[in-house]
N, C-alpha and C positions, 0 to 999 in steps of 0.2 A: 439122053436123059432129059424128061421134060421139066417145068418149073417145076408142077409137084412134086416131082421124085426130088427134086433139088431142096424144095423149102422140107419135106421129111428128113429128110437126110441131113439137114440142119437141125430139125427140132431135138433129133433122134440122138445129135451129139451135144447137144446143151442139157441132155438130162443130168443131172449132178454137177450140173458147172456151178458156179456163183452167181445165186438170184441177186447180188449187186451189181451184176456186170451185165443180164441175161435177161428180157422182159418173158422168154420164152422158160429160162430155168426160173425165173422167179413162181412162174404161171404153175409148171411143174411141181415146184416144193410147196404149195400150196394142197398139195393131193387133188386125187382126181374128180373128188364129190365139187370143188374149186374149179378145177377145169369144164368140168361137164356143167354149170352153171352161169361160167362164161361162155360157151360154145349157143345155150341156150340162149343166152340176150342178144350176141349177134344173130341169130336166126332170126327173132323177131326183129331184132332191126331191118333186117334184109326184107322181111315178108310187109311192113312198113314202108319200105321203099319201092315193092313192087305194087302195093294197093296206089302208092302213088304216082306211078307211073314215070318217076324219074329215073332213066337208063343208066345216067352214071353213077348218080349214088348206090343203084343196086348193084352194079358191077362193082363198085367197092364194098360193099358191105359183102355181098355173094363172095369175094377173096377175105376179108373179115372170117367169114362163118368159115370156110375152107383151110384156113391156119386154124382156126380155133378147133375143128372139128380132129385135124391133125394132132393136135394138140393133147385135145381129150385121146385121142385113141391112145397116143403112146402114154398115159400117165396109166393106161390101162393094159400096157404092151403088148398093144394091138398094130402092125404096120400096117404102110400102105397097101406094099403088095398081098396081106391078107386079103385087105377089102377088095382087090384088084383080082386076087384068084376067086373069092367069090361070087363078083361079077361075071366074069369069064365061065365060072358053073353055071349060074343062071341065064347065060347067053344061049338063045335059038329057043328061052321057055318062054310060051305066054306067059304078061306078067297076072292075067289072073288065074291061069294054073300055078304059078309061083305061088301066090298068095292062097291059092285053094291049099296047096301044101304044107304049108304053117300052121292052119288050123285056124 
């Protein structure tokens, strides 16, 4: 089981615990328009870190965006290993035949 599977699998069981006890259940009973709004400010932090070319704070922020992003999926009960199956679809596609096929 790699970290990620690990930090899901954490988020996955603080949903309905006690946002007093829970930065992740707190994050959660906020609903998910709350999540997906936090996911989006670390993102810019992270793209902020990359314009600026400092490697460790992007690598912090990029795990930042990576919880959060976690985060929002499941407020949306979305798992990992959904996103995980369908990357494993989209695997051996060009990615601009992927994107041709979306429209």
């Amino acid at each position: 089981m790699t970290a990620l599977d690990r930090l899901a699998a954490t988020i996955a069981a603080r949903k309905g615990a006690d946002p007093d006890t829970s930065w992740t259940a707190k994050l959660l009973s906020k609903g998910p328009e709350k999540c997906a709004e936090k996911f989006g400010e670390e993102a810019v932090e992270a793209i902020i870190e990359a314009v600026k070319g400092d490697r460790d704070r992007l690598t912090a922020e990029a795990a930042d965006v990576l919880y959060h992003l976690l985060v929002m999926l499941a407020a949306r009960d979305v798992t990992l290993a959904d996103v995980l199956a369908e990357l494993e679809r989209r695997e051996g596609t060009s990615g601009l035949a992927e994107k041709a096929a979306r429209g």
